[in-house]
ZADO-1210 file (C-alpha; in nm, 4 decimals, padded with zeros to 6 digits):
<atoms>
<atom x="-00.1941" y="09.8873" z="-03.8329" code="UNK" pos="1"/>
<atom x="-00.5287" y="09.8905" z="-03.6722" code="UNK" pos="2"/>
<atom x="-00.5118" y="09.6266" z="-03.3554" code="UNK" pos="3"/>
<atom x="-00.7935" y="09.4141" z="-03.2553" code="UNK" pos="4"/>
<atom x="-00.9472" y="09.4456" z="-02.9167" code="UNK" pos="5"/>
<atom x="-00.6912" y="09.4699" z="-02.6520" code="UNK" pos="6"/>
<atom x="-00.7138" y="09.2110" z="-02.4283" code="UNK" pos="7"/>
<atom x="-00.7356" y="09.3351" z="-02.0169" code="UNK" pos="8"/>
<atom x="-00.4353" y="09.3324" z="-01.8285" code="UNK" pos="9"/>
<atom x="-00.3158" y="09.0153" z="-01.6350" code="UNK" pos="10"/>
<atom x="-00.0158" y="08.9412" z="-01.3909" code="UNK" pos="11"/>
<atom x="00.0456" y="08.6951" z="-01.6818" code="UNK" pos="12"/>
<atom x="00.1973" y="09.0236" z="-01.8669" code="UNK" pos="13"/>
<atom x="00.4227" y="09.1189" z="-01.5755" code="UNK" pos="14"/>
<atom x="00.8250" y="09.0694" z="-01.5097" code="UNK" pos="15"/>
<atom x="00.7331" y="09.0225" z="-01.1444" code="UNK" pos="16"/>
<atom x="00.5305" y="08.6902" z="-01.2142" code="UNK" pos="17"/>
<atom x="00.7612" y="08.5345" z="-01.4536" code="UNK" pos="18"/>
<atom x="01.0642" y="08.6284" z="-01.2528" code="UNK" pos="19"/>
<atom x="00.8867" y="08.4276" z="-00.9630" code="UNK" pos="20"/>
<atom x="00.7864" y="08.1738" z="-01.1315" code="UNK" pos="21"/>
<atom x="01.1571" y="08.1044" z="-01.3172" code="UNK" pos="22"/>
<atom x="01.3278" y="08.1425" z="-00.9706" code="UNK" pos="23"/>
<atom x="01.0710" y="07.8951" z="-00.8377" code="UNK" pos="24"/>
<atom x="01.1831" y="07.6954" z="-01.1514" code="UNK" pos="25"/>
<atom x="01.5768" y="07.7478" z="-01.0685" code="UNK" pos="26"/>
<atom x="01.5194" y="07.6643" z="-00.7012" code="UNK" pos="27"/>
<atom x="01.3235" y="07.3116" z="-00.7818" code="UNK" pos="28"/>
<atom x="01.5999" y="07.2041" z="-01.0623" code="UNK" pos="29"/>
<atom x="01.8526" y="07.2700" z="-00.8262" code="UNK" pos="30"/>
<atom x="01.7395" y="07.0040" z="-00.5522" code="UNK" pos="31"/>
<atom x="01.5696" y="06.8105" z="-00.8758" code="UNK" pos="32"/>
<atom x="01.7955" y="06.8185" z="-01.1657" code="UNK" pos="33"/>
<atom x="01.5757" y="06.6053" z="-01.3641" code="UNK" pos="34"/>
<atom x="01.2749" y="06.8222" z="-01.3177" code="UNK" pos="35"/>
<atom x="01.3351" y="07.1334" z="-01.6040" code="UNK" pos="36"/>
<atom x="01.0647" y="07.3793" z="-01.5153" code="UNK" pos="37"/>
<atom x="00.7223" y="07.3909" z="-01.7090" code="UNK" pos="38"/>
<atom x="00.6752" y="07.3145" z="-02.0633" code="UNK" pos="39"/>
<atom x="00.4237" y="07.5575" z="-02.2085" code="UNK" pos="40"/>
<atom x="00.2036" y="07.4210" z="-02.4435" code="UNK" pos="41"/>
<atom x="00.3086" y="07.0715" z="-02.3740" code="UNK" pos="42"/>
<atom x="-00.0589" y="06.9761" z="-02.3349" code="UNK" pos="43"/>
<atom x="-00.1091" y="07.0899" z="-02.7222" code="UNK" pos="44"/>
<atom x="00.2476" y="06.9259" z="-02.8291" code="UNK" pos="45"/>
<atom x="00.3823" y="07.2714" z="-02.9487" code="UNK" pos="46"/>
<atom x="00.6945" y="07.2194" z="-02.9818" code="UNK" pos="47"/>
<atom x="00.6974" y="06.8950" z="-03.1972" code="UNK" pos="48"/>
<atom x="00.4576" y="07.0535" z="-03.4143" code="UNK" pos="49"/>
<atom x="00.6444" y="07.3787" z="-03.4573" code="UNK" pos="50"/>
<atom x="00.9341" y="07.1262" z="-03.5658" code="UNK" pos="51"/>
<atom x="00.7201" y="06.9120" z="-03.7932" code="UNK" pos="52"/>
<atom x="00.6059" y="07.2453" z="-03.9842" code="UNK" pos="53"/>
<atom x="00.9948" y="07.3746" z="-03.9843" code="UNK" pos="54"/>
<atom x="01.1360" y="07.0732" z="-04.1541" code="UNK" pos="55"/>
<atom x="00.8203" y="07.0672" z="-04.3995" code="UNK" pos="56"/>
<atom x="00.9522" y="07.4033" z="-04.5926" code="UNK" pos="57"/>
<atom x="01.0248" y="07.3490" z="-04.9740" code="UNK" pos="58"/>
<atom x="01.3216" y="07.4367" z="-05.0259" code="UNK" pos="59"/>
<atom x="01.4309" y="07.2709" z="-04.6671" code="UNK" pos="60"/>
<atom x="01.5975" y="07.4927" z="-04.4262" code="UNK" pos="61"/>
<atom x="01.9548" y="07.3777" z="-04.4146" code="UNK" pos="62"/>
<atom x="02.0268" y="07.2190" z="-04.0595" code="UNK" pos="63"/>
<atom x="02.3852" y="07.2891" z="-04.0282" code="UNK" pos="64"/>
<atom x="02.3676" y="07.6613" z="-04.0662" code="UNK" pos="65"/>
<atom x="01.9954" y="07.7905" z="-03.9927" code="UNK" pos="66"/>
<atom x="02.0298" y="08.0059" z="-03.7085" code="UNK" pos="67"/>
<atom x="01.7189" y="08.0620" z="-03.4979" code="UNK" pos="68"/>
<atom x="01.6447" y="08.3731" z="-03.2031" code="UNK" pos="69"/>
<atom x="01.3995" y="08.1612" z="-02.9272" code="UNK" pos="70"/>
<atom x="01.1784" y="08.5194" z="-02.7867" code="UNK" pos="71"/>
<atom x="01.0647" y="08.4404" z="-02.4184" code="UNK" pos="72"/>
<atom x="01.2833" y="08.1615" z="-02.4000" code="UNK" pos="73"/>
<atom x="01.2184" y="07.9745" z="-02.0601" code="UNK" pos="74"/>
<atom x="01.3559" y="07.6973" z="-01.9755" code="UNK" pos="75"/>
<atom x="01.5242" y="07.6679" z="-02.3363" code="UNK" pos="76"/>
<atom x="01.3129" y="07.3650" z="-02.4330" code="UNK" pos="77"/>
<atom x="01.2397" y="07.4644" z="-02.8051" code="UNK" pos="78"/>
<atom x="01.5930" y="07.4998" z="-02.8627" code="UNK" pos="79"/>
<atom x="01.7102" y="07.1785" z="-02.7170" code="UNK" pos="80"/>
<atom x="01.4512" y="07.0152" z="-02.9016" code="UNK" pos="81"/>
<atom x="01.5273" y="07.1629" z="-03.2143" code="UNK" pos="82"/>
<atom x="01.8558" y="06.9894" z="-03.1928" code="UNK" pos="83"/>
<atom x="01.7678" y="06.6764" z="-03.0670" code="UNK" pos="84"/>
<atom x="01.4472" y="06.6228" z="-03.2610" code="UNK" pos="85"/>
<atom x="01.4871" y="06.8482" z="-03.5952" code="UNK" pos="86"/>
<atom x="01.8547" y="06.7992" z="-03.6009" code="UNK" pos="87"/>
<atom x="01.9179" y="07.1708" z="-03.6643" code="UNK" pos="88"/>
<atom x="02.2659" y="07.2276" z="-03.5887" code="UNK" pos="89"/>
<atom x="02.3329" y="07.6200" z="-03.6422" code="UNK" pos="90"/>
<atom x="02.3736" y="07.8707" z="-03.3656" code="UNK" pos="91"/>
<atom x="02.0998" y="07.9185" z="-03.1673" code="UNK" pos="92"/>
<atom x="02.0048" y="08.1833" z="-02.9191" code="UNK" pos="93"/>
<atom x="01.7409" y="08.1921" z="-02.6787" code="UNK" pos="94"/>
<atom x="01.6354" y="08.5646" z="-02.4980" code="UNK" pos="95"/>
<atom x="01.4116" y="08.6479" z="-02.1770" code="UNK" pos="96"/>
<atom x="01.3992" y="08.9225" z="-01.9741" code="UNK" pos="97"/>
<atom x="01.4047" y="08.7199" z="-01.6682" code="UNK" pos="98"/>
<atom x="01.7918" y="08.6466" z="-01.4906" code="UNK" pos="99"/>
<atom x="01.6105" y="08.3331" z="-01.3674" code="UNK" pos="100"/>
<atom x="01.5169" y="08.1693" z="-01.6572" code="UNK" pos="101"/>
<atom x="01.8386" y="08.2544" z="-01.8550" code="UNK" pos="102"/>
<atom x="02.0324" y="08.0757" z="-01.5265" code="UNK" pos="103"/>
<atom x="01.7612" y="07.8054" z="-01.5563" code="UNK" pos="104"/>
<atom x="01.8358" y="07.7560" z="-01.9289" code="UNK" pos="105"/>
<atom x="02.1781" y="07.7628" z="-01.9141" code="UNK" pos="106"/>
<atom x="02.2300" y="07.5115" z="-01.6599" code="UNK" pos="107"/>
<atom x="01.9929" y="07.2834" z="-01.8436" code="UNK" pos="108"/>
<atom x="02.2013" y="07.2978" z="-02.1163" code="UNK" pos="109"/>
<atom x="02.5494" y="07.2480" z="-01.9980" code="UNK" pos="110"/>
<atom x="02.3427" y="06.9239" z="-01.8049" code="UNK" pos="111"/>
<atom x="02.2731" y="06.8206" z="-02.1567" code="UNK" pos="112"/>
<atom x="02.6191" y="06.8832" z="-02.2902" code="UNK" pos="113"/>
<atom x="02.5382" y="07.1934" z="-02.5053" code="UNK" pos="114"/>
<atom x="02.8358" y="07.4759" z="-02.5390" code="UNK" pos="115"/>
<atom x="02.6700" y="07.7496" z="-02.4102" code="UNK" pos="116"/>
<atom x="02.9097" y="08.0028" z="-02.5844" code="UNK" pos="117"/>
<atom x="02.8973" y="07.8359" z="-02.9300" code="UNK" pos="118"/>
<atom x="02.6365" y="07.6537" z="-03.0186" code="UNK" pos="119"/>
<atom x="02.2999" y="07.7201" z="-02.7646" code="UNK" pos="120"/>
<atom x="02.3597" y="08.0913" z="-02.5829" code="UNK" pos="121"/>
<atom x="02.1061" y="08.2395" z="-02.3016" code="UNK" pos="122"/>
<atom x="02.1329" y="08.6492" z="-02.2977" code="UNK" pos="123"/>
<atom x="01.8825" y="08.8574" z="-02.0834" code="UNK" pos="124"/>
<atom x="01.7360" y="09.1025" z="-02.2572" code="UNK" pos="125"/>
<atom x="01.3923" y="09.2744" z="-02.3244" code="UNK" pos="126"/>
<atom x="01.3222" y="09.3082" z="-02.6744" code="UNK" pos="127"/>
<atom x="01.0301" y="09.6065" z="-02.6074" code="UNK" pos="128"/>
<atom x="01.2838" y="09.8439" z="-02.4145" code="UNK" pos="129"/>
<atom x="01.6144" y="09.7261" z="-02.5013" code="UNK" pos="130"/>
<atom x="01.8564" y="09.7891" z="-02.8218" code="UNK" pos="131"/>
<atom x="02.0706" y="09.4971" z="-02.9621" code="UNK" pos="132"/>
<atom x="02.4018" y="09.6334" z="-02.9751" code="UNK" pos="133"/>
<atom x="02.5229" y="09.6549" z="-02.6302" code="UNK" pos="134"/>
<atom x="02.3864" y="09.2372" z="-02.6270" code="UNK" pos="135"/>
<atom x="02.6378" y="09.0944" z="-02.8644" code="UNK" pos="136"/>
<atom x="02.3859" y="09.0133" z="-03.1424" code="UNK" pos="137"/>
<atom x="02.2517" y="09.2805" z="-03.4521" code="UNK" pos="138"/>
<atom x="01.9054" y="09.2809" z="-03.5920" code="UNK" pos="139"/>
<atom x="01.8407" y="09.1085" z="-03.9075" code="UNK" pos="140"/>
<atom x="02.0759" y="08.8407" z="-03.8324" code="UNK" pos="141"/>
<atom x="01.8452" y="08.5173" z="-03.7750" code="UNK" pos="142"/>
<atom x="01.6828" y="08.2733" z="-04.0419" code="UNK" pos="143"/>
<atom x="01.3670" y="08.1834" z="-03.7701" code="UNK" pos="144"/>
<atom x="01.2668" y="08.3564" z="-03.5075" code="UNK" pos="145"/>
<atom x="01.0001" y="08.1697" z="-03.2696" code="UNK" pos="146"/>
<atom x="00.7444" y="08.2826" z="-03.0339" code="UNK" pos="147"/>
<atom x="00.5567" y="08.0305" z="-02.7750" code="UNK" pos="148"/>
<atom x="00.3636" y="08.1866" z="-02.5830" code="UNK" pos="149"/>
<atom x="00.5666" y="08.5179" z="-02.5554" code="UNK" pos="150"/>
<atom x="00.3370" y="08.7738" z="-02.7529" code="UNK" pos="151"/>
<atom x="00.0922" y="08.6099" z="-02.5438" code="UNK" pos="152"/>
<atom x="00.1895" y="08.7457" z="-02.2102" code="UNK" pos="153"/>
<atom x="00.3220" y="09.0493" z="-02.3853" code="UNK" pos="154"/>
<atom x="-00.0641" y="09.1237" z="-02.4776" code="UNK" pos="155"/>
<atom x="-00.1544" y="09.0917" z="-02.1169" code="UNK" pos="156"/>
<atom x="00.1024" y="09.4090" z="-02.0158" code="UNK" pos="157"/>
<atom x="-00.0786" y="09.7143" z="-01.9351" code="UNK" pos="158"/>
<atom x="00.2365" y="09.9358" z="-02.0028" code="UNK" pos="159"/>
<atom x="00.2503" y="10.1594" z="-02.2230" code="UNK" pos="160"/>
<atom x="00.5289" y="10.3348" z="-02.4547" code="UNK" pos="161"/>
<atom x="00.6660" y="10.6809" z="-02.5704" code="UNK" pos="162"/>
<atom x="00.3746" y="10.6926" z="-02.7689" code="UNK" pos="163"/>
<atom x="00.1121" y="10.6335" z="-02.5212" code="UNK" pos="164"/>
<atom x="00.0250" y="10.2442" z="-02.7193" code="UNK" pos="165"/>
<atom x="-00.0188" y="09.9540" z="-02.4716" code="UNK" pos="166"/>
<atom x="00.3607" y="09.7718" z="-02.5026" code="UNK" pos="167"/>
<atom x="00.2392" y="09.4838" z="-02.7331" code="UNK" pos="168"/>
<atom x="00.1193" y="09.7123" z="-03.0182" code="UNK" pos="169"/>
<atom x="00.5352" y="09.8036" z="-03.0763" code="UNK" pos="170"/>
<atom x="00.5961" y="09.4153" z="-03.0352" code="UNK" pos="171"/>
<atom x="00.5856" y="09.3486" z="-03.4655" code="UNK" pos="172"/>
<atom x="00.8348" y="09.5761" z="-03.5195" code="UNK" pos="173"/>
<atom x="01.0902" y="09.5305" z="-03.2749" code="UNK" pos="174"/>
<atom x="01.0536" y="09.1255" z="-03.4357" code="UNK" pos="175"/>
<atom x="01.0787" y="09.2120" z="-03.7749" code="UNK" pos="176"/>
<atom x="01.3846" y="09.3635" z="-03.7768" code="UNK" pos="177"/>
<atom x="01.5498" y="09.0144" z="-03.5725" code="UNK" pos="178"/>
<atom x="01.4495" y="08.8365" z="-03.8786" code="UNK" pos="179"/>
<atom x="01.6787" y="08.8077" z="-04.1849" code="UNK" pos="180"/>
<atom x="01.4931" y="08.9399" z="-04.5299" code="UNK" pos="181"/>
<atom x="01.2941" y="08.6091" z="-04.6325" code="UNK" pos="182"/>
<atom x="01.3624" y="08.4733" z="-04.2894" code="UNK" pos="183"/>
<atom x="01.0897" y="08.3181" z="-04.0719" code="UNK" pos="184"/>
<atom x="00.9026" y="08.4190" z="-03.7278" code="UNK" pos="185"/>
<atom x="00.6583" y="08.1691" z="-03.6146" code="UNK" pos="186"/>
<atom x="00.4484" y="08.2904" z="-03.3271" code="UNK" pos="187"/>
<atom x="00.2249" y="08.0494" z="-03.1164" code="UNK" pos="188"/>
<atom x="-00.0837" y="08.1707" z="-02.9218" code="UNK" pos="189"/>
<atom x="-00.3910" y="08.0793" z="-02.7453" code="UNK" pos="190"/>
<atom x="-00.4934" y="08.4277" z="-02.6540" code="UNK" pos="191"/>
<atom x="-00.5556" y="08.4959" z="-03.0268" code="UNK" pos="192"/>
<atom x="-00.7212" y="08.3382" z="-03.2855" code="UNK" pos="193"/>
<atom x="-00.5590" y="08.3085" z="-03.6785" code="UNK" pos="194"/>
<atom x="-00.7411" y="08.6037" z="-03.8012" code="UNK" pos="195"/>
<atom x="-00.6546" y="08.8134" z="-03.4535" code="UNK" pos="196"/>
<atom x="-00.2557" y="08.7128" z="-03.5215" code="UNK" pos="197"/>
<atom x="-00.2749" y="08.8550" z="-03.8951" code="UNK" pos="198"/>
<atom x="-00.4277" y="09.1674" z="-03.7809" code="UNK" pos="199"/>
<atom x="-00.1588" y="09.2114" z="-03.5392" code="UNK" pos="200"/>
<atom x="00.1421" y="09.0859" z="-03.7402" code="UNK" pos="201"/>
<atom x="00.0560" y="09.1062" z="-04.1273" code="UNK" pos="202"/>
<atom x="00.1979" y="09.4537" z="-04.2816" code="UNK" pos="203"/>
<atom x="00.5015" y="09.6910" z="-04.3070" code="UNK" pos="204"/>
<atom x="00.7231" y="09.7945" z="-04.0405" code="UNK" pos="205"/>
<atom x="00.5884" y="10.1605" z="-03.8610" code="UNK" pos="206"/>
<atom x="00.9092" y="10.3246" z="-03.9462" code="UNK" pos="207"/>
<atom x="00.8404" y="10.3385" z="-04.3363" code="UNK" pos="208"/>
<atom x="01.0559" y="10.0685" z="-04.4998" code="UNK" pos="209"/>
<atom x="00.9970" y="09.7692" z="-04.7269" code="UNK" pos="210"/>
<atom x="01.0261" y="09.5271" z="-04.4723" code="UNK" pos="211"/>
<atom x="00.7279" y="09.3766" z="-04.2998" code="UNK" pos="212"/>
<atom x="00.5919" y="09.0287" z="-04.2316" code="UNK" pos="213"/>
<atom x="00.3359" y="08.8459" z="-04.5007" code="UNK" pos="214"/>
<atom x="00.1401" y="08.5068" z="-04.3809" code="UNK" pos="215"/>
<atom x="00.2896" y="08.2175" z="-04.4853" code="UNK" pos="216"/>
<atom x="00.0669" y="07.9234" z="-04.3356" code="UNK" pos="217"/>
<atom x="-00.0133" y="07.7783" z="-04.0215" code="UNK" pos="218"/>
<atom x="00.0567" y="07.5208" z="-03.7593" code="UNK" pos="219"/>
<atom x="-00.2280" y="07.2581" z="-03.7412" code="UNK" pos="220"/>
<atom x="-00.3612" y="07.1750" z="-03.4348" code="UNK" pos="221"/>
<atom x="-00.6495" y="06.9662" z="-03.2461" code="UNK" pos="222"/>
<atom x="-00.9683" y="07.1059" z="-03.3668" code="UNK" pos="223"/>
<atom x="-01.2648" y="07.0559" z="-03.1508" code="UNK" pos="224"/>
<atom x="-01.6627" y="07.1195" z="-03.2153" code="UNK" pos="225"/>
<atom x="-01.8784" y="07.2716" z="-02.9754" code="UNK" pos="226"/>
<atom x="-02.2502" y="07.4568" z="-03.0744" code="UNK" pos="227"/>
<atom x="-02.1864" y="07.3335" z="-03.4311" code="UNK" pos="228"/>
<atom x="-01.8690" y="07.5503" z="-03.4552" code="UNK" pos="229"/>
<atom x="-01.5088" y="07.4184" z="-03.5206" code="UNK" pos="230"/>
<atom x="-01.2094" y="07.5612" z="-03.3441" code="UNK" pos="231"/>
<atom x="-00.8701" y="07.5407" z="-03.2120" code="UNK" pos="232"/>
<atom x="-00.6995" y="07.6232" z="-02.8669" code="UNK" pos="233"/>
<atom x="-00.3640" y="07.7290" z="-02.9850" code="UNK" pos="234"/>
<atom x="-00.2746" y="07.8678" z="-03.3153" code="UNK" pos="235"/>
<atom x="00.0702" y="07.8751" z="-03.4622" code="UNK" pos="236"/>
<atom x="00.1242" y="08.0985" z="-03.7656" code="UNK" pos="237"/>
<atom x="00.4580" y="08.1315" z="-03.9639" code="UNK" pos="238"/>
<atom x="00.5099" y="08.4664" z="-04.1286" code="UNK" pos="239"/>
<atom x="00.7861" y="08.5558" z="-04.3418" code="UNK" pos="240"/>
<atom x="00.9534" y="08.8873" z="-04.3537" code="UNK" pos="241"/>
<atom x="00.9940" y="09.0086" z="-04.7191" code="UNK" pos="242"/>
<atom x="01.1826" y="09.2933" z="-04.8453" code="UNK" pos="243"/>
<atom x="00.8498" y="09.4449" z="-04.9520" code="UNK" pos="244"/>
<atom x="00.5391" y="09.2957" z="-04.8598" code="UNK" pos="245"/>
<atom x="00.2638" y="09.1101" z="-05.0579" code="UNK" pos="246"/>
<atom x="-00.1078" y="09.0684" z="-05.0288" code="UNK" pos="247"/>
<atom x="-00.2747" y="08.7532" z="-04.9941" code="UNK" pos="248"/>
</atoms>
């Protein structure tokens, strides 16, 4: 996989902010209970889109027992609204590698009357350092697995891992192998445009399997026109994860 153009380094792509910004969160719901934290993407209506596209699959994804993994999880929004707006029923899990915004996301949903050991669960845990195991969960176990926003602020890390590759260039993998073979990750972005999100996701796994993502469709969003051009703010692309890839 040949990356586009990395994208400089932002405290967007750092624990610090986000762990700041969720305890911020956690601190305002707890004299505010009504007020949840920020919605990302709200502006663009992500989330009810992302839904709309889900529940437009042929053959349908079956509500009662499609399980979904929520990467960068917040709040928890997408998952709540999964259940109260798709009516998706199956066990749900939502990750993020910040304490704060599991706590956050947990207590929202126990306010809403979710089970938060059954049917919506908040773990902390870093999907570019972390194995699965020791977190209660094993790859290749989920039908969908979303990203809003998350790759996003991954691309803004300047870290880089064991083999000297900023941290968002081993993102793909580590995703791949959450998703079930023929199972679903939808990423949403506006750091990257369609063509920028194949590039980065489209292809085998780097450890030589079968498996490996192949595009699938997209989101729509707003368009707008500016210089005679047309484009979009945020992109959402669902990819599916084959057990040996395609070209398109």
């Amino acid at each position: 996989m040949t990356p586009p153009t990395h994208l400089d380094p932002s405290e967007l792509g750092n624990k610090e902010y986000w762990e700041t910004t969720y305890s911020n969160d956690l601190t305002t719901h707890t004299q505010h209970p009504t007020d949840t934290g920020t919605i990302w993407f709200s502006t663009s209506n992500a989330s009810t889109l992302t839904i709309a596209h889900l529940l437009s699959f042929s053959p349908p994804l079956p509500k009662p027992t499609t399980t979904f993994l929520d990467l960068g999880t917040g709040n928890g929004e997408m998952l709540f609204l999964l259940r109260s707006e798709g009516g998706f029923t199956g066990s749900m899990l939502g990750i993020d590698y910040s304490p704060a915004s599991i706590e956050l996301a947990t207590r929202v949903a126990r306010q809403k009357g979710y089970d938060t050991d059954e049917e919506i669960r908040f773990r902390e845990w870093d999907i570019l350092w972390e194995p699965t195991a020791e977190n209660g969960w094993e790859e290749g176990q989920f039908d969908v697995v979303l990203d809003k926003g998350t790759f996003d602020a991954i691309s803004l890390n300047e870290e880089t891992d064991g083999l000297g590759r900023r941290v968002c260039e081993g993102y793909r993998d580590r995703v791949v192998k959450m998703a079930k073979v023929g199972g679903r990750f939808l990423v949403t972005s506006c750091n990257w445009t369609e063509n920028e999100l194949k590039e980065w996701f489209e292809g085998k796994v780097g450890d030589g399997s079968s498996h490996g993502l192949e595009f699938e469709g997209r989101v729509e969003y707003p368009k707008f026109r500016f210089g005679g051009n047309e484009g979009q703010g945020v992109y959402g692309d669902p990819l599916c994860r084959n057990s040996a890839v395609v070209n398109i």
